[in-house]
DRENTIPA-310458 format. One record per residue (C-alpha): residue number from 1; x, y, z. Coordinates in Angstrom, 2 decimals. Each point is the difference from the previous one (the first is absolute). Example, Ala and Ser with C-alpha at 12.3 -4.5 7.8 and 13.67 -1.06 7.14 Angstrom:
2
- 1/12.30/-4.50/7.80
- 2/1.37/3.44/-0.66
! end
This chain:
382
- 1/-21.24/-0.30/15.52
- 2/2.52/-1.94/1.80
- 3/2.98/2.29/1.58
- 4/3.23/-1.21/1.41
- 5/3.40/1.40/1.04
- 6/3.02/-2.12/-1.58
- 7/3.03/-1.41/2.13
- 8/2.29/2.11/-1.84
- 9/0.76/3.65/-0.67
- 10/0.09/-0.50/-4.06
- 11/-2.22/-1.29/-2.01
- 12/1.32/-0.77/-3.66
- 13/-2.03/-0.24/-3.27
- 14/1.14/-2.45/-2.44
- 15/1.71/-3.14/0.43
- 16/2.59/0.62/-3.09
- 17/3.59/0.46/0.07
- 18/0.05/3.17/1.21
- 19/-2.56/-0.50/2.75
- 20/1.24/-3.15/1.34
- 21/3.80/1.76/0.55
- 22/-1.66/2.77/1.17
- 23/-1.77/-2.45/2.83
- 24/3.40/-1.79/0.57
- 25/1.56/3.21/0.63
- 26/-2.11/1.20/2.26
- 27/-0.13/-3.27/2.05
- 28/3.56/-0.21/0.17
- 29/0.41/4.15/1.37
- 30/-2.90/-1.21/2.89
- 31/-3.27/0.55/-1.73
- 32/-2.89/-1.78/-0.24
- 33/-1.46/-0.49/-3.39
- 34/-3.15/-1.49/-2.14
- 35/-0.14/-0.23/-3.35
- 36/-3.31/0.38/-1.85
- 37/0.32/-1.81/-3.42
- 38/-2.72/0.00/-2.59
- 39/0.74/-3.23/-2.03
- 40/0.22/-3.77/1.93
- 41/3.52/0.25/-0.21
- 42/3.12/2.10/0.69
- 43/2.84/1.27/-2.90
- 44/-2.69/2.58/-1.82
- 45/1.88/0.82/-3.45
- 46/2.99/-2.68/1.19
- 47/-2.08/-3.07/-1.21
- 48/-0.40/-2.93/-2.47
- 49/-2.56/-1.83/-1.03
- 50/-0.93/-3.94/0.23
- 51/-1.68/-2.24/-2.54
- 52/0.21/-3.49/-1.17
- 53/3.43/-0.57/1.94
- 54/1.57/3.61/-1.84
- 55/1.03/2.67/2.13
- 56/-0.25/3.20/-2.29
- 57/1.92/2.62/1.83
- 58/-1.33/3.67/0.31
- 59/3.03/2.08/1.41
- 60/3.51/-0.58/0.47
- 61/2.70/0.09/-2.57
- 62/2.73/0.56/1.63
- 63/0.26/1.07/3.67
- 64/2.97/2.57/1.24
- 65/1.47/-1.27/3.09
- 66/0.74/-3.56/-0.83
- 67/3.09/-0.64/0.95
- 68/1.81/0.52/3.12
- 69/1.75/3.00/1.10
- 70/-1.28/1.76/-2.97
- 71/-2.80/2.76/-0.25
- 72/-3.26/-0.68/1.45
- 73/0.67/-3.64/1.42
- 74/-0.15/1.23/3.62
- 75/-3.37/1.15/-0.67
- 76/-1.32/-3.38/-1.30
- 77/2.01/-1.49/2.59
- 78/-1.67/2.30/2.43
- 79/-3.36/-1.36/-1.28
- 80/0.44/-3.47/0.00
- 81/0.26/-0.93/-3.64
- 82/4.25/-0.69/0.00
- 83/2.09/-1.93/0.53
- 84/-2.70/-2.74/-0.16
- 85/-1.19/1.46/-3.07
- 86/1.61/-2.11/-3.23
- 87/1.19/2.24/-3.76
- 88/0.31/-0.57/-3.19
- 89/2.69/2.02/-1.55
- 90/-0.20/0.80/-3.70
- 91/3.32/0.47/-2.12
- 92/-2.11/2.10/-2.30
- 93/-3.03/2.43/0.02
- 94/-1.33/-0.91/-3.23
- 95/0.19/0.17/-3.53
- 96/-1.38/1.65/-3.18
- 97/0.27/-1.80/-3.38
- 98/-1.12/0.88/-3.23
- 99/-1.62/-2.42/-2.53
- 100/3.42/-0.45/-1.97
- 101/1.19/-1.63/3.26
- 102/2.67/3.04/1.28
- 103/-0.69/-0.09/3.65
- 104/1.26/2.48/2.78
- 105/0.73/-1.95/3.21
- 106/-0.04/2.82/2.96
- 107/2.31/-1.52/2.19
- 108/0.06/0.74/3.60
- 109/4.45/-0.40/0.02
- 110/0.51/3.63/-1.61
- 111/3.07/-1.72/-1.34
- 112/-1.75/-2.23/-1.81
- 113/-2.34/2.12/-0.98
- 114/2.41/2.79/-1.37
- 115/1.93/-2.99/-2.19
- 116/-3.89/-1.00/-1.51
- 117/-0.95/3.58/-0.66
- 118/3.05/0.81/-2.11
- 119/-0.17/-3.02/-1.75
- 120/-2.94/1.33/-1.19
- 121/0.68/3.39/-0.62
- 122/3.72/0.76/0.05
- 123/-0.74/3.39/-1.67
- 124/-1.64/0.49/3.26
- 125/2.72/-1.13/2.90
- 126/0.61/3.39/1.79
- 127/-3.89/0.67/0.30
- 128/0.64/-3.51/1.28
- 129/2.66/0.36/2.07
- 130/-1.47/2.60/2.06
- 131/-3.06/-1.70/0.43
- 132/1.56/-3.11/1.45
- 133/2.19/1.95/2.32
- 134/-3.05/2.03/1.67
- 135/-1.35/-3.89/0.74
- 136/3.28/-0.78/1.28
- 137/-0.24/3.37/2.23
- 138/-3.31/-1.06/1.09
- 139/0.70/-3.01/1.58
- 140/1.89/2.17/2.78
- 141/-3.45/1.67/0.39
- 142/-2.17/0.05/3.12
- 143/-3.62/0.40/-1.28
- 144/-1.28/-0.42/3.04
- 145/1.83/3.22/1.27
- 146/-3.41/2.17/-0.49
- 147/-1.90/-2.46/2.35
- 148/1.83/-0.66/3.22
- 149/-1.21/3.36/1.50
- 150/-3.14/1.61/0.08
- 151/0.61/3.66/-1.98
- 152/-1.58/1.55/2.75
- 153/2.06/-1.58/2.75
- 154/3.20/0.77/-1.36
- 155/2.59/2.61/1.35
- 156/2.48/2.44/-1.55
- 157/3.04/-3.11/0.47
- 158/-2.75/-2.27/-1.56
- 159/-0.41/1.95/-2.71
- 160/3.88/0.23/-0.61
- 161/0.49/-3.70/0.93
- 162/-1.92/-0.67/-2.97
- 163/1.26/2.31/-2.46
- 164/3.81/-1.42/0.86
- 165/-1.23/-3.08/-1.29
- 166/-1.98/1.04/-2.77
- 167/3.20/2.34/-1.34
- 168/1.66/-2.58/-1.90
- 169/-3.14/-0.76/-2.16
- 170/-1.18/3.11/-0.89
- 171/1.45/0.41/-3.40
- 172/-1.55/-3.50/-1.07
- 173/-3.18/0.87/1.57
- 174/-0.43/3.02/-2.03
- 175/1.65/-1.54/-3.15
- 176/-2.98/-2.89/-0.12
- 177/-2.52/1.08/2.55
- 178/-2.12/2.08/-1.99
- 179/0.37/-2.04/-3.30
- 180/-2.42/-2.57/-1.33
- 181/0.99/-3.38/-1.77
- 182/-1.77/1.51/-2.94
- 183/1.88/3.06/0.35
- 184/3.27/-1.93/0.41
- 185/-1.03/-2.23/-3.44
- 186/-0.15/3.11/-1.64
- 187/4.05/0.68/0.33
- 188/1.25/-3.64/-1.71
- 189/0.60/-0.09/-3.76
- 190/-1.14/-3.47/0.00
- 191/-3.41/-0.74/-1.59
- 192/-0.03/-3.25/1.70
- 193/1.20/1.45/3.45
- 194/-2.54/3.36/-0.02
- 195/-3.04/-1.63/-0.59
- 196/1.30/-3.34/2.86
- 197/1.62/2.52/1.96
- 198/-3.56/1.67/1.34
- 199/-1.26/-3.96/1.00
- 200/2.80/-0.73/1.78
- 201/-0.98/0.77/3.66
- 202/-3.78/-0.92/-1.00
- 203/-1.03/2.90/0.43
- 204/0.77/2.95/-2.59
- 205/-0.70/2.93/2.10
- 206/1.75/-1.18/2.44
- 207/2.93/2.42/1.46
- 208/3.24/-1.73/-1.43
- 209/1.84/0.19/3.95
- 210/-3.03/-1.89/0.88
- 211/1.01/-2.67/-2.02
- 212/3.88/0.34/0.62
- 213/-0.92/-0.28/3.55
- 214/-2.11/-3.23/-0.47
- 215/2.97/-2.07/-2.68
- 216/2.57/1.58/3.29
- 217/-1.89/-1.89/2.51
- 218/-0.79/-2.96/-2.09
- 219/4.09/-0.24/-0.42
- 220/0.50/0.07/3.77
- 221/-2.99/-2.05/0.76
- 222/-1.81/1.99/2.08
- 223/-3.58/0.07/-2.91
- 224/-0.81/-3.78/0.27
- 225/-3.48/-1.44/-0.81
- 226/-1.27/-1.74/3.49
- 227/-0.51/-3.32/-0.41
- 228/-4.12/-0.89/0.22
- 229/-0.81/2.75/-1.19
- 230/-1.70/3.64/1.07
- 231/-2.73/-1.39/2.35
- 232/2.41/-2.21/1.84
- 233/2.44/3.22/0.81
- 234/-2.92/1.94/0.93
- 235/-1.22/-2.89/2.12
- 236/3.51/0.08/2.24
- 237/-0.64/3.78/0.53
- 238/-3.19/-1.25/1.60
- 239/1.07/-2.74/2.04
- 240/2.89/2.45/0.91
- 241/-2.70/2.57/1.14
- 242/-1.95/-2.81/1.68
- 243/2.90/-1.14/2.35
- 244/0.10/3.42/1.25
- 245/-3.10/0.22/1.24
- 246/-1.79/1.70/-2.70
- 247/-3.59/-0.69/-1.10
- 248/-1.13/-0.49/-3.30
- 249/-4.27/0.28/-0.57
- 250/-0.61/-1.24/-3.47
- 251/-3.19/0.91/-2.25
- 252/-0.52/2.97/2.04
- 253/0.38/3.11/-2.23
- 254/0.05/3.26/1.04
- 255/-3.28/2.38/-0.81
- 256/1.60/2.84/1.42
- 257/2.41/2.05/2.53
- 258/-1.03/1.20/3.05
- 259/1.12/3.83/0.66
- 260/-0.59/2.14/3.25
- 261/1.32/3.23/-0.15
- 262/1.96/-0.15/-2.76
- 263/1.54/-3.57/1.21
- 264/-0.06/-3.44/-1.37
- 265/-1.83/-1.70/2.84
- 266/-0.73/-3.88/-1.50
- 267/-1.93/-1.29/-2.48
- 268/-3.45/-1.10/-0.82
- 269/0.02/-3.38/-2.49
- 270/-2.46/-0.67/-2.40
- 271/-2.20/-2.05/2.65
- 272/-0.75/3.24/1.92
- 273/2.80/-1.39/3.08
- 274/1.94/2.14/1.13
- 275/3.74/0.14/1.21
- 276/1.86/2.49/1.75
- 277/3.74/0.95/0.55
- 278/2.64/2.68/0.56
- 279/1.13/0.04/-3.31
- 280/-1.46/-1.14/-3.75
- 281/2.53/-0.89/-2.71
- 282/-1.36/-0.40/-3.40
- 283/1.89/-2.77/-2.02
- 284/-2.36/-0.34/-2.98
- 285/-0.96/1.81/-2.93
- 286/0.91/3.84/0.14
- 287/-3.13/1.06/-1.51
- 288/-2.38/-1.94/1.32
- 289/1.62/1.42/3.85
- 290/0.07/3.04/-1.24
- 291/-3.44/0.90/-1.80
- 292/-1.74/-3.17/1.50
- 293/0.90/-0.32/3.46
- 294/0.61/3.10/0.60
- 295/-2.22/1.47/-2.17
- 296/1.79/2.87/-1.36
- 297/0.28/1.98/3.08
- 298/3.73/-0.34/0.43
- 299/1.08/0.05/-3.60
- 300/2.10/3.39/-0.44
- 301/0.30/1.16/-3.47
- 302/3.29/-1.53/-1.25
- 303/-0.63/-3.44/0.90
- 304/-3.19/0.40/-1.71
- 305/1.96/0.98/-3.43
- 306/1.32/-3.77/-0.15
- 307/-3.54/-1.12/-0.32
- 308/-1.36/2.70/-2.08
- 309/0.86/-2.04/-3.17
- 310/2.48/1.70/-1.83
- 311/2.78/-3.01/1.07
- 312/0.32/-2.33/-2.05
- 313/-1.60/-3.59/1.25
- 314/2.24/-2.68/-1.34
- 315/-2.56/-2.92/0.60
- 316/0.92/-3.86/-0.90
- 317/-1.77/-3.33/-0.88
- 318/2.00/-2.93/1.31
- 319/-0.91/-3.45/-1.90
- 320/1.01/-2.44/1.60
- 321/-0.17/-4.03/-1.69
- 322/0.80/-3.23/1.29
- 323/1.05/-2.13/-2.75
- 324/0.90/-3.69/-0.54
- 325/3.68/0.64/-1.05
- 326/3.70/-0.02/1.83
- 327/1.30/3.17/-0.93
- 328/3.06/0.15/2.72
- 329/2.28/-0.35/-3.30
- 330/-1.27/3.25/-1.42
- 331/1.16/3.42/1.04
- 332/-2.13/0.89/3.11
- 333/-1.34/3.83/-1.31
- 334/0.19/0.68/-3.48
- 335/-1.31/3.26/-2.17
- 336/-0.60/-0.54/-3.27
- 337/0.02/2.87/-2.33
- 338/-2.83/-0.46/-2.96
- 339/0.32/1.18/-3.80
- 340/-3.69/0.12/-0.03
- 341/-1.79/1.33/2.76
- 342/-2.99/-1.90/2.06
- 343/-3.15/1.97/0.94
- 344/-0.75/-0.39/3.74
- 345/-2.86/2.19/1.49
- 346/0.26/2.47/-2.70
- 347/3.37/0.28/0.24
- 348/3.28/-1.14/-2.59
- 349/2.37/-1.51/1.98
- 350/3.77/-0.32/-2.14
- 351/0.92/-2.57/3.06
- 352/-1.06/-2.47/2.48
- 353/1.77/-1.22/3.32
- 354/-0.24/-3.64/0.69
- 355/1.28/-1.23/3.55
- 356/0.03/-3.82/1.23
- 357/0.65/-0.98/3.66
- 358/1.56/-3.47/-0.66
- 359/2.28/1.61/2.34
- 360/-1.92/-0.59/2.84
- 361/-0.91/-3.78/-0.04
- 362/-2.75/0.45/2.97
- 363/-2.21/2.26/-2.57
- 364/-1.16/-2.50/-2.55
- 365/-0.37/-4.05/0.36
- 366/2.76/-1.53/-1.17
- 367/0.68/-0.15/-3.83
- 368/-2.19/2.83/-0.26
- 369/0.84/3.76/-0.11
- 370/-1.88/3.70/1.05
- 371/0.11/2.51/-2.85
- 372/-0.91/3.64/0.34
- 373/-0.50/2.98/-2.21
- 374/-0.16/3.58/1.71
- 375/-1.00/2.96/-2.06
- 376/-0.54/3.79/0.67
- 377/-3.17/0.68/-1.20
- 378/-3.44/2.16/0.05
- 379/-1.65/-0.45/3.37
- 380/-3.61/1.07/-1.52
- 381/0.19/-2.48/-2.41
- 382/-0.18/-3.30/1.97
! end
């Protein structure tokens, strides 16, 4: 068994998103760090996929932070992705349309958006109204509030500091926080709008401010789609790491953690080597740290409730196609909303999402075009 100690004081596991700022962080505060990273390359869940001269993209939609000034770019700035990084700004999320052709077209401008809605439902306009004024509010939000601090870090003044700026938003926050798109579908008199309404963030559980908070940003263009694609972003985190003196060991995955009285000591990989530092940060999958590396011994009882199985897993099958057709015409992300359902692993499914990313003209050859389909679906099944 081969036994070394490592330059640094922190070893990292996992080479994602999370472990690679995680490694630039520490480099730039004066530590040294190695990343141990399981797969041949870096990004983890921010990745894509090549084949045939296709890039099928596994991750971002849109990415908080992308324009200047506004929430979050200092922390991709920070990390070396802007301003280098290129965006593609979308005047609209997407739409639903039913088989007679009416369409809803969820514009990002809530002005444009509010003038589309009641053109569709004008019996609806003050359910309306208020909806398109909590985006409005939202674009003077700072999502990012929650993260500049670490909780446990944070003073008294902190603590105020924050809740000054929170104050003007907490009426809207408990007005749509705790509501679901389907919920929210539920209130229109609109056949049309309450069975579109629920598709119109792409995701029907999702919590309604969630999606308020993504059309917001897409209005002041701070949620743009990097150009190139997930893998490329994930590859300037990298570099970004690299050029601080970070180091990166590839195909090495981690067997297990290394305690000593009650302390995370290093690591031993898979190839019985190993690696010792001052500190372990695990950057990969929570249960597979917690009831595989560590084996169970430092699980306390309500973390282990999340895993116990009464959440809900929302698991999804991405199908991704390259096909031999420009599409750049055609709206980029569109839901279509069936009158007959389609059977999909045991399951009726009254729409399906289609998304092309003509939009991005390094993903497919020219004259040629990347479709995906996502879908929430049974794990066990596939």
């Amino acid at each position: 068994m081969m036994k070394h100690k490592c330059g640094g004081t922190i070893i990292i596991i996992g080479a994602g998103i999370a472990g690679l700022a995680a490694g630039c962080y520490a480099q730039m505060n004066g530590y040294q760090t190695q990343i141990f990273e399981m797969h041949d390359r870096s990004g983890g869940l921010c990745t894509a996929w090549h084949r045939q001269g296709f890039v099928f993209d596994g991750c971002i939609h849109y990415l908080f932070g992308s324009a200047r000034g506004q929430p979050f770019y200092q922390l991709w700035e920070e990390l070396g992705v802007v301003p280098q990084q290129q965006f593609v700004h979308h005047d609209e999320l997407l739409r639903v349309s039913e088989s007679n052709g009416e369409t809803l077209i969820v514009y990002s401008n809530p002005d444009r958006l509010e003038q589309h809605l009641k053109e569709l439902s004008p019996i609806d306009r003050r359910l309306i109204s208020d909806f398109c004024v909590g985006i409005r509010t939202f674009t003077h939000f700072d999502l990012s509030l929650l993260q500049q601090q670490p909780k446990a870090l944070m003073q008294l003044g902190d603590w105020g500091k924050m809740a000054r700026k929170m104050l003007p938003f907490i009426c809207p926050l408990a007005q749509w926080g705790n509501l679901s798109a389907v919920e929210f579908a539920k209130r229109f008199q609109d056949p049309f709008l309450r069975r579109a309404i629920p598709q119109m963030f792409g995701w029907e559980d999702i919590p309604v401010m969630v999606g308020m908070s993504l059309l917001a940003y897409m209005h002041t263009k701070n949620a743009g789609f990097p150009l190139g694609g997930s893998l490329q972003f994930a590859e300037k985190i990298a570099d970004r790491y690299l050029e601080l003196g970070g180091e990166i060991y590839y195909e090495s995955q981690v067997e297990k953690i290394l305690i000593e009285k009650d302390r995370a000591i290093g690591v031993r990989l898979y190839n019985n080597e190993e690696c010792y530092a001052d500190r372990v940060i695990s950057a990969c999958d929570g249960h597979n740290t917690l009831f595989g590396l560590l084996d169970r011994q430092y699980v306390p009882r309500e973390i282990q409730r999340y895993y116990d199985g009464h959440l809900p897993i929302h698991s999804q099958l991405q199908v991704s196609l390259g096909v031999n057709r420009d599409l750049s015409t055609e709206p980029h992300w569109t839901t279509h909303l069936l009158d007959r359902p389609v059977v999909i692993a045991g399951e009726k499914r009254y729409e399906i999402g289609v998304k092309h990313y003509c939009f991005d003209p390094s993903l497919a050859p020219q004259g040629k075009s990347v479709l995906m389909v996502v879908l929430t679906t049974n794990y066990d099944y596939w």
